[in-house]
Backbone bond lengths (Angstrom), bond angles and torsions (degrees), N, CA, C in turn:
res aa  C-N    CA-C-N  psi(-1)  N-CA   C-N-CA  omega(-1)  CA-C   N-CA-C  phi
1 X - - - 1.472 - - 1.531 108.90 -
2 X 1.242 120.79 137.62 1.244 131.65 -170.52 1.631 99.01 -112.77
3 X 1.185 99.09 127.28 1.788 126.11 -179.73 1.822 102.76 -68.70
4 X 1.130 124.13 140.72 1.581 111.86 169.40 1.442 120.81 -114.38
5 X 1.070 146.34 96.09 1.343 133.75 -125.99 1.447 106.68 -68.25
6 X 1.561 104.13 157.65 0.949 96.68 -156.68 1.817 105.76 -125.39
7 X 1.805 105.22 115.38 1.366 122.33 -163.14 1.184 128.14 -43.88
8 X 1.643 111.10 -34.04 1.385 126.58 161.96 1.434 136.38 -51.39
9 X 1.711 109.39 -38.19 1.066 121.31 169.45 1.557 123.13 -88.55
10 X 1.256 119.63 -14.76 1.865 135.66 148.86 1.336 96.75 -30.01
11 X 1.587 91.02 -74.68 1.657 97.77 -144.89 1.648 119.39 -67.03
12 X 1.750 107.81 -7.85 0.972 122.42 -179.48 1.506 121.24 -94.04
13 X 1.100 120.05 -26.15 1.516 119.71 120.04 1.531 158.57 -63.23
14 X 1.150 84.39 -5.72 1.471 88.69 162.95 2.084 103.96 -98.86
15 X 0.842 99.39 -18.57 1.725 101.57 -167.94 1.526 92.99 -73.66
16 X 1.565 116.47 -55.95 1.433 131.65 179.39 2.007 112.51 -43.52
17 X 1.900 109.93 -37.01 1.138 91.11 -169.53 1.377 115.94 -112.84
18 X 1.957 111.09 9.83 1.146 128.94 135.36 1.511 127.33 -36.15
19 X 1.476 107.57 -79.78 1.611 106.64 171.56 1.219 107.73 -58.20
20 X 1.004 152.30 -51.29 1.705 129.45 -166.57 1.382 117.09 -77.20
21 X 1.648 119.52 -11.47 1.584 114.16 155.02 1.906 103.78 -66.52
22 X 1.396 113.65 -47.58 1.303 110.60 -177.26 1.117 124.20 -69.45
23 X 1.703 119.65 14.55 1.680 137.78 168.17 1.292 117.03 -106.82
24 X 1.764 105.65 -18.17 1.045 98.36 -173.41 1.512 103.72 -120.01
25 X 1.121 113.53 0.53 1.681 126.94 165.11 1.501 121.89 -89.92
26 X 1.410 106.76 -23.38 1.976 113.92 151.53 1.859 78.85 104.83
27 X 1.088 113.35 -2.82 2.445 91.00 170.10 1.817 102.63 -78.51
28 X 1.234 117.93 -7.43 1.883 107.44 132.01 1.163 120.62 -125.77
29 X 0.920 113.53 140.56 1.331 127.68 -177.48 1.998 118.37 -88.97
30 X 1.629 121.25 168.07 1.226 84.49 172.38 1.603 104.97 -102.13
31 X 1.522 100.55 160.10 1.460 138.00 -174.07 1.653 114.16 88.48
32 X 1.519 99.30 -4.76 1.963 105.14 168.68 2.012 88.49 -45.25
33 X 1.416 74.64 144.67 1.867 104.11 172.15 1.477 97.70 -116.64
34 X 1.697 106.65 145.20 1.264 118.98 156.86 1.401 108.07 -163.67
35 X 1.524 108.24 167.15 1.688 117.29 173.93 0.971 116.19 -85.71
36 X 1.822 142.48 157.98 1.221 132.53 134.40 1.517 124.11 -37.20
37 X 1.487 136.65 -25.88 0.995 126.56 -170.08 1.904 89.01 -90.86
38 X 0.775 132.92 -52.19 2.297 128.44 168.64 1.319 74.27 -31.73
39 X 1.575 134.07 -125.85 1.574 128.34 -150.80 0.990 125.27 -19.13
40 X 1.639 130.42 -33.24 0.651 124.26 -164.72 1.595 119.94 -88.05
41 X 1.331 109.78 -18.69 1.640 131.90 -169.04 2.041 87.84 -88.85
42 X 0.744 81.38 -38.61 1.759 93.07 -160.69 1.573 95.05 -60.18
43 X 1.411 122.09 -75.18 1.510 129.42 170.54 1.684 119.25 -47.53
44 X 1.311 110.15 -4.89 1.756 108.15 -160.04 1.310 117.31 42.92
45 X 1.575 122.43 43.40 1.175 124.28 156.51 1.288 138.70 -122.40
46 X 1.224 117.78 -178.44 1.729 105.91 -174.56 1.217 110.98 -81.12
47 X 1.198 126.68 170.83 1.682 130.80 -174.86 1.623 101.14 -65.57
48 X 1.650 118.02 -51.37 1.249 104.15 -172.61 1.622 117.30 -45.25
49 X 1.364 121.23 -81.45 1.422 99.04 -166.12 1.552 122.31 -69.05
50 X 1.401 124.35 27.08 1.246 138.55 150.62 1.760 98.81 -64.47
51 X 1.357 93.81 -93.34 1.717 93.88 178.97 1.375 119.39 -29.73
52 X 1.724 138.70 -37.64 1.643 132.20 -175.38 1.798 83.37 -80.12
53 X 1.118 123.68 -19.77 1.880 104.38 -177.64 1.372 111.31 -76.63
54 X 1.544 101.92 -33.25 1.871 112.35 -175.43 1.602 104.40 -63.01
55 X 1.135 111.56 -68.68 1.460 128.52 -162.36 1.583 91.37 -69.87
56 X 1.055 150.47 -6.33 1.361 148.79 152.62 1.715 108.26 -47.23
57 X 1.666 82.84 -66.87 1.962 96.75 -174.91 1.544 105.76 -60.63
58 X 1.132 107.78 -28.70 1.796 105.25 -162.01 1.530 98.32 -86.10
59 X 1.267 125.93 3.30 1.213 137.33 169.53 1.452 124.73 -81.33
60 X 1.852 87.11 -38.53 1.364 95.40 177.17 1.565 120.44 -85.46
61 X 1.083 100.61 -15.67 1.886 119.02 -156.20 1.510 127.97 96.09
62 X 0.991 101.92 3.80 1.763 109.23 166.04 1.434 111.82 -54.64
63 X 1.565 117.11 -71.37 1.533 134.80 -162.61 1.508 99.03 -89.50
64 X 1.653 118.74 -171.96 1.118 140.06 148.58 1.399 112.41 -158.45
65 X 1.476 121.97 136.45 1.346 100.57 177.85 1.965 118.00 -95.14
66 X 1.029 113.73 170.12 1.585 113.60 -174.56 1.435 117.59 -121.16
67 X 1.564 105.63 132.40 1.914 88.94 -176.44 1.161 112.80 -75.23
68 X 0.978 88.00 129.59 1.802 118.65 170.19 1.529 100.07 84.20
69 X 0.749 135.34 -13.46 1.738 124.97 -159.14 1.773 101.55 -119.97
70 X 1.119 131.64 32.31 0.953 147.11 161.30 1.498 114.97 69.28
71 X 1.685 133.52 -101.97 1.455 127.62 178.63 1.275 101.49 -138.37
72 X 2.007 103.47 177.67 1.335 113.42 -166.38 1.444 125.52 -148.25
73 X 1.117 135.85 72.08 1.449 87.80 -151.71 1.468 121.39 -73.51
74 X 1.409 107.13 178.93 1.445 130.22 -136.92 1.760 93.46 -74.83
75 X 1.345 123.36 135.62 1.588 113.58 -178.52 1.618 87.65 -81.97
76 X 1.387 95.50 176.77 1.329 112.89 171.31 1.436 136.80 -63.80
77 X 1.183 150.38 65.15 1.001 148.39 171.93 1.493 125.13 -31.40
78 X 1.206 122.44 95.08 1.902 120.18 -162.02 1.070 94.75 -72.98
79 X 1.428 128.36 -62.86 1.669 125.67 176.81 1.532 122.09 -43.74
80 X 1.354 133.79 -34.02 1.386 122.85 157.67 1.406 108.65 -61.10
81 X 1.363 139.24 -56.08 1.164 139.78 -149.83 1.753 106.84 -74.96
82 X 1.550 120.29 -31.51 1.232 129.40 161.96 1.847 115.55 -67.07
83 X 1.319 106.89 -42.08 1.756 96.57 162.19 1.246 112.78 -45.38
84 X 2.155 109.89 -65.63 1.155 97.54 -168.54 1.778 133.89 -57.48
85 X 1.919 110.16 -36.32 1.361 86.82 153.74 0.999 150.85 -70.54
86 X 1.462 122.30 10.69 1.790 117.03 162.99 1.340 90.86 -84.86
87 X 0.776 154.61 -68.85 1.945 139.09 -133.10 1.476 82.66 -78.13
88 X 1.197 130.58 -23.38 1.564 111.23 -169.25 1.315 98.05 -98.35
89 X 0.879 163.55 -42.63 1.870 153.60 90.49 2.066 109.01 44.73
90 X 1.447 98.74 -82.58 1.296 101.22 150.96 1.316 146.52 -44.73
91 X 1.391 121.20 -36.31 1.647 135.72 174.37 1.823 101.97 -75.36
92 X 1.354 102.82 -43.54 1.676 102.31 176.75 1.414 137.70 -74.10
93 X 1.612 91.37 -9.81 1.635 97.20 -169.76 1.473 91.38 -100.21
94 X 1.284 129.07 -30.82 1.435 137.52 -176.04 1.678 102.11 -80.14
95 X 1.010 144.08 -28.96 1.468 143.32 150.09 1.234 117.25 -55.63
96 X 1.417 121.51 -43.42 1.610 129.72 -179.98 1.735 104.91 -63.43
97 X 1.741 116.91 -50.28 1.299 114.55 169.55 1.398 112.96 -39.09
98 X 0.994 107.28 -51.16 1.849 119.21 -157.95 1.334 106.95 -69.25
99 X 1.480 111.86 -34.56 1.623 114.13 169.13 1.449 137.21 -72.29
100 X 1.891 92.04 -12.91 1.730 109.49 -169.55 1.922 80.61 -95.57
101 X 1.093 117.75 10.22 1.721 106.79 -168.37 1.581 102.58 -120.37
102 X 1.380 110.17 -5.54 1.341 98.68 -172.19 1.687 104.41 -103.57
103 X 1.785 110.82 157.06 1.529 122.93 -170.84 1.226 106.33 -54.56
104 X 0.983 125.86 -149.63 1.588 143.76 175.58 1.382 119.03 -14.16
105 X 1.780 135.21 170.19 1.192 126.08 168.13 1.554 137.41 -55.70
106 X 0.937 124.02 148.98 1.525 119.76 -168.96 1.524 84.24 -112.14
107 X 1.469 99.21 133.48 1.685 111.76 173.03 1.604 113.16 -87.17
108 X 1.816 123.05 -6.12 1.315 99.94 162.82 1.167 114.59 -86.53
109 X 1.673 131.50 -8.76 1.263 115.56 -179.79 1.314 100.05 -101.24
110 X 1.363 150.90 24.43 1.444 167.60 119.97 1.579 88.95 -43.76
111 X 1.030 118.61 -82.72 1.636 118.29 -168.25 1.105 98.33 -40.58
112 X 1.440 143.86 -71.87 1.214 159.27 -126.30 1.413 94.05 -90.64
113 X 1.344 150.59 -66.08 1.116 136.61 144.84 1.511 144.56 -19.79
114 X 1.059 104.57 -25.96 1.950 125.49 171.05 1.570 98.73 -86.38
115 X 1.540 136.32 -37.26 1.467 151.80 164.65 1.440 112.87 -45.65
116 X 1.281 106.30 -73.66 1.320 106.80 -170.23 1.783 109.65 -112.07
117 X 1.366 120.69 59.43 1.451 147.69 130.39 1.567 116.64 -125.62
118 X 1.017 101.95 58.92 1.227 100.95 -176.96 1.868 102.58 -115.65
119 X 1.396 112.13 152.60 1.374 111.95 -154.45 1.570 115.27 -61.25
120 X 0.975 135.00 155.21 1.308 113.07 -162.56 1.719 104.15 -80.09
121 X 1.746 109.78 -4.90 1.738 79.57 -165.38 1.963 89.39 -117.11
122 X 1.434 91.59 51.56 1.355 111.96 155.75 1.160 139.62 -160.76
123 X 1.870 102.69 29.96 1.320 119.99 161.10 1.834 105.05 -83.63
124 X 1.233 92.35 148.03 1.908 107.47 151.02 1.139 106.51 -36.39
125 X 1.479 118.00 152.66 1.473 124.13 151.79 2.143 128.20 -142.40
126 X 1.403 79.76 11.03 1.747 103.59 171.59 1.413 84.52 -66.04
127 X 1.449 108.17 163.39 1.163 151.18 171.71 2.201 102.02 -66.27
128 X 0.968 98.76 -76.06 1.114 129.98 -162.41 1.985 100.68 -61.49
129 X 1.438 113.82 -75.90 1.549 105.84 176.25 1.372 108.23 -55.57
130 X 1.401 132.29 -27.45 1.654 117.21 170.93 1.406 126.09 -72.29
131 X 1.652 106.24 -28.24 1.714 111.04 163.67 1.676 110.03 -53.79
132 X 1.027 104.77 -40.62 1.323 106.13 -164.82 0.990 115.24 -69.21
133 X 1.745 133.13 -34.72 1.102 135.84 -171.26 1.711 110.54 -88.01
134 X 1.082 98.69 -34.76 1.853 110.59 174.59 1.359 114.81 -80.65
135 X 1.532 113.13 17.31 1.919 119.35 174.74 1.604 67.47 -120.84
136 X 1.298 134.91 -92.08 1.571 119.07 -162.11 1.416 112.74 -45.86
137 X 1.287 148.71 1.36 1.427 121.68 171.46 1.679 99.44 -86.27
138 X 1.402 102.78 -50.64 1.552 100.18 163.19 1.546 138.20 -23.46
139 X 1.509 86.55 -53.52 1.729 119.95 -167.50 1.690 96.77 -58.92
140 X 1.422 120.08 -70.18 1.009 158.76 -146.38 1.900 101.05 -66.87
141 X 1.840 106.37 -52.81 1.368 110.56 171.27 1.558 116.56 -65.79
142 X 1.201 127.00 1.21 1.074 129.58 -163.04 1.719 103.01 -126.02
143 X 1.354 104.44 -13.48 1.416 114.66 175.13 1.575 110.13 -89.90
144 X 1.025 114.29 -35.34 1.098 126.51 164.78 1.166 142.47 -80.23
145 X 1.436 112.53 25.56 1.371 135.43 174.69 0.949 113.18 -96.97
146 X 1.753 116.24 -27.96 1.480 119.59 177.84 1.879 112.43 107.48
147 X 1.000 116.89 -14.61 1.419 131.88 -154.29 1.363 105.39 -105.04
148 X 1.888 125.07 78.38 1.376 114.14 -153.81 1.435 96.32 -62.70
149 X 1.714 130.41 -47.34 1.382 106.73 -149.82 1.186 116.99 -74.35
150 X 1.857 123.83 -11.83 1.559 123.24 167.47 1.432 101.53 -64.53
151 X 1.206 125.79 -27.32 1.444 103.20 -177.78 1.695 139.85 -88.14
152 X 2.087 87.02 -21.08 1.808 92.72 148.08 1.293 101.31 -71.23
153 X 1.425 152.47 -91.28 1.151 140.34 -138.17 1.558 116.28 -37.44
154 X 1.772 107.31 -30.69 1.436 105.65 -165.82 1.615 92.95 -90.14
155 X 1.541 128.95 -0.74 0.980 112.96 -163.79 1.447 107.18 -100.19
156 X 1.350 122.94 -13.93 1.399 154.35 179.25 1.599 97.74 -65.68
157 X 1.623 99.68 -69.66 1.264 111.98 -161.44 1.592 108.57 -65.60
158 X 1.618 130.24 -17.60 0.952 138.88 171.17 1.937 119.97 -76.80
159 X 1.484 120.31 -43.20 1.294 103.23 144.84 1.357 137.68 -44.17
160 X 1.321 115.89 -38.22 1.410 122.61 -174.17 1.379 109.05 -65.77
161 X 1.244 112.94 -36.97 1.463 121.85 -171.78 1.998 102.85 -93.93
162 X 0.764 102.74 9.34 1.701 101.82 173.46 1.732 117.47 -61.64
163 X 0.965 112.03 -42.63 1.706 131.51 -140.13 1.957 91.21 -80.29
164 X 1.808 98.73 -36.82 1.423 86.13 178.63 1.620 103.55 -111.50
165 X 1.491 114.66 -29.67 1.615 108.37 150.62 1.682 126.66 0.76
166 X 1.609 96.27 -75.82 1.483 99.12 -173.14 1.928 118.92 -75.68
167 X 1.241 108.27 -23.86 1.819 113.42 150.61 1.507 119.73 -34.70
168 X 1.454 112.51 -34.37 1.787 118.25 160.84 1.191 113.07 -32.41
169 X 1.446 119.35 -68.06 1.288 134.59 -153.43 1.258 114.26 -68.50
170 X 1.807 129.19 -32.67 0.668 133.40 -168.74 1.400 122.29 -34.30
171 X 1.878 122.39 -49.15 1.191 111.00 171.49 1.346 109.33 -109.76
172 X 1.557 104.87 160.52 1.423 120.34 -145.49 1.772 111.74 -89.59
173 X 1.288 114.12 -8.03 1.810 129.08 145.43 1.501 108.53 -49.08
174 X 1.193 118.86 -34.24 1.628 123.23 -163.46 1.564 104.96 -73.88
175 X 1.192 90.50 -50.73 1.679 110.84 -170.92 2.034 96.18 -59.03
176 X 1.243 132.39 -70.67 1.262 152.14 179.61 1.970 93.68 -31.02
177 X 1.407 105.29 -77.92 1.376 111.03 171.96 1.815 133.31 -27.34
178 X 2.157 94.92 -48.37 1.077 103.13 153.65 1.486 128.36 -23.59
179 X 1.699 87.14 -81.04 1.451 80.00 -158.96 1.709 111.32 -89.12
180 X 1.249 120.99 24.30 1.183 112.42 158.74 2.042 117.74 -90.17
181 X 1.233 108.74 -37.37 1.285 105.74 166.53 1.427 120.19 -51.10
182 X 1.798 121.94 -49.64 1.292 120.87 -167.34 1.757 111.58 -75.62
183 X 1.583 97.84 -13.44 1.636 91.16 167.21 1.488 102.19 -89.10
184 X 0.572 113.53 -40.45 1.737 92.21 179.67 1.166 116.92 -73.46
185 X 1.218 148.06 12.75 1.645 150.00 178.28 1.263 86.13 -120.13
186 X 1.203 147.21 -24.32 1.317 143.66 171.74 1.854 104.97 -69.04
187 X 1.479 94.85 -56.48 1.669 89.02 -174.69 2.106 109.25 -82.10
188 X 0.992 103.38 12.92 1.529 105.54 -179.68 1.774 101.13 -96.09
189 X 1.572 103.44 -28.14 1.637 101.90 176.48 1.584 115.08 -82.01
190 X 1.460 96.80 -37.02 1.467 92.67 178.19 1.718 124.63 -63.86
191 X 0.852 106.10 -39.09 1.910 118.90 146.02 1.105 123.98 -57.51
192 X 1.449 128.51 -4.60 1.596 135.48 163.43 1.712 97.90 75.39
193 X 1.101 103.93 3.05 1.459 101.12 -171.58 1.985 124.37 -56.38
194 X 1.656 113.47 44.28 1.519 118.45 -156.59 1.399 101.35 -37.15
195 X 1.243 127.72 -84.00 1.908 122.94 -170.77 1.586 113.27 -11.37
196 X 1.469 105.04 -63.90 1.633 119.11 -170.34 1.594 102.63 -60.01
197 X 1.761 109.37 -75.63 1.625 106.05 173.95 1.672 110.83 -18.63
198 X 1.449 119.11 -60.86 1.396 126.21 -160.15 1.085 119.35 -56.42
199 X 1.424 95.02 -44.82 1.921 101.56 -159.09 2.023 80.17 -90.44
200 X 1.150 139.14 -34.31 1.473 114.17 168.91 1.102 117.63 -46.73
201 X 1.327 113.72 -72.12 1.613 108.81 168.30 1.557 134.76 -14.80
202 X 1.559 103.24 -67.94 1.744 107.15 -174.29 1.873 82.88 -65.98
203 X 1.259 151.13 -23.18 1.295 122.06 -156.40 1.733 99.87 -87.05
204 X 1.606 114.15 -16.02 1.164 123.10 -171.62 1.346 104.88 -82.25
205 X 1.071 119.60 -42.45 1.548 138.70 -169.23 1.948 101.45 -57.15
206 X 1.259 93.28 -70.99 1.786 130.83 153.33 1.722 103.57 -9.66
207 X 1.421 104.61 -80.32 1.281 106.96 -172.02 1.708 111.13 -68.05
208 X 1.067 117.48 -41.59 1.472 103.86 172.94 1.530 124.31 -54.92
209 X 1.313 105.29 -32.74 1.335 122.70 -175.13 1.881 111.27 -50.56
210 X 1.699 87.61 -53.45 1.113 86.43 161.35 1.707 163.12 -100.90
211 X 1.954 82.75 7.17 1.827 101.66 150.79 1.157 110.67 -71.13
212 X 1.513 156.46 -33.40 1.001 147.86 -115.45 1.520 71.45 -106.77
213 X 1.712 120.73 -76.88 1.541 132.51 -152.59 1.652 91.11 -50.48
214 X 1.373 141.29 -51.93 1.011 124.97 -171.93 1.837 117.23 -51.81
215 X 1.511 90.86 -61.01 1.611 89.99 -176.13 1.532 115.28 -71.72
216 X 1.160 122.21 -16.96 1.633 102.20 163.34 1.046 128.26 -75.44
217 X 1.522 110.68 -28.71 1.741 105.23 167.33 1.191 107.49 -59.13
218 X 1.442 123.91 -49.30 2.024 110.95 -177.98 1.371 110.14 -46.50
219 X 1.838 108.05 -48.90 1.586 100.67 -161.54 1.588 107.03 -72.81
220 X 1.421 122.82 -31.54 1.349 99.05 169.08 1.416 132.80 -64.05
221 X 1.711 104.44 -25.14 1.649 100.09 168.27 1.571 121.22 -63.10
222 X 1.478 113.18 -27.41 0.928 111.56 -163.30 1.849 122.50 -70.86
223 X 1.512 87.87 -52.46 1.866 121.00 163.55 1.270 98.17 -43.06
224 X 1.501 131.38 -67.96 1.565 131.57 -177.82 1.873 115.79 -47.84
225 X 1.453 112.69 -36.85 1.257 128.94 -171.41 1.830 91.50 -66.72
226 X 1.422 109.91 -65.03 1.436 107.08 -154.12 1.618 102.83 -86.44
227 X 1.638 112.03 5.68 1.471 107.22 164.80 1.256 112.03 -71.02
228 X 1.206 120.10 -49.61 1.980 135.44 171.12 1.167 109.12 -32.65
229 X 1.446 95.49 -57.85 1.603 95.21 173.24 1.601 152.50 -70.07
230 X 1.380 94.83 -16.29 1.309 112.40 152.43 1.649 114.81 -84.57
231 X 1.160 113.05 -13.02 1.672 100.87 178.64 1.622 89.02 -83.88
232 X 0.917 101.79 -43.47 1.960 102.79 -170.62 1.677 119.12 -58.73
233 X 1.237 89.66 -25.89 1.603 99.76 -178.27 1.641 114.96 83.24
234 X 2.093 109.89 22.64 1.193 101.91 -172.94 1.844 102.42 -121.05
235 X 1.530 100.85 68.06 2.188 105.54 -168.51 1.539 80.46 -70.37
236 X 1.561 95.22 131.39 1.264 112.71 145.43 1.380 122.44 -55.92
């Protein structure tokens, strides 16, 4: 028997991976409110597979819904986001061992090394193509350990951590720093050198940790500031 696909459940994925680019692209913000019937006008769709897209995210921790007052997404929780960078802290430094232990060259961290030495006035400097590449250099050292289920877990734990992840980039010192740290944790493995690789790492890990807490506290003050102001009717 042949299945016929089924239109309802399309559209309910596509609605689902709409909003969570628009959660993780900042056109919501966290604690923005909205209804199923806004998504629903917005997507040209019906409320139902609005609601299987909501309760998807609120599954994940994106959304939450509110009684009576419709949805939200989820504010930031600093204390989850500080768990998640230790275990992801932990998963990387224990992949980095495993890489200073293995024989011969590994051609993804060959790739990955040809990536991020690259001249500086021919790196990216969007926000967005540098997130991407600094979740795969991550992604990638941890793939290359050999160890599939550390690398779903780290790959899990690396969406989750996106939303304030890409807030790094924002200033353009960050980006420069980038890629000078990941070449050198790159050339500290290729020398098997584990101690050095490691302790670069947690210092890399470290410093983002603490751009991120800075600039999300601004950007939430900021989003909150010019929400007032649109209720007030006074947009800068």
């Amino acid at each position: 028997m042949v299945l016929k696909p089924n239109p309802r459940e399309n559209l309910a994925e596509r609605i689902y991976r709409q909003l969570k680019q628009d959660i993780f692209d900042f056109r919501l913000l966290p604690a923005d409110r909205f209804s199923e019937n806004e998504i629903a006008e917005r997507m040209g769709a019906s409320r139902t597979p609005v609601r299987e897209a909501l309760f998807r995210l609120e599954r994940e921790g994106y959304v939450e819904v509110l009684a009576r007052s419709g949805w939200q997404v989820k504010p930031f929780d600093f204390k989850y986001f500080e768990e998640l960078y230790d275990v992801r802290t932990v998963l990387e430094c224990a992949a980095v061992r495993r890489l200073c232990e293995q024989e011969g060259p590994s051609p993804q961290l060959e790739e990955l090394t040809r990536l991020w030495t690259t001249p500086p006035d021919q790196r990216p400097t969007q926000v967005g193509p540098v997130s991407a590449l600094d979740e795969r250099f991550h992604e990638v050292l941890v793939e290359a350990a050999g160890n599939q289920e550390m690398a779903r877990i780290h790959h899990d734990l690396t969406e989750r951590l996106r939303i304030i992840r890409r807030l790094d980039f924002t200033k353009p010192p960050r980006i420069d720093a980038t890629y000078q740290e990941h070449a050198a944790i790159l050339e500290a493995i290729a020398h098997r050198r584990v101690e050095q690789a490691q302790m670069m790492l947690k210092a890399h890990i470290e410093a983002s940790r603490n751009e991120v807490r800075k600039i999300t506290l601004h950007m939430l003050h900021e989003a909150r500031a010019q929400g007032d102001a649109r209720e007030f009717g006074t947009d800068r």
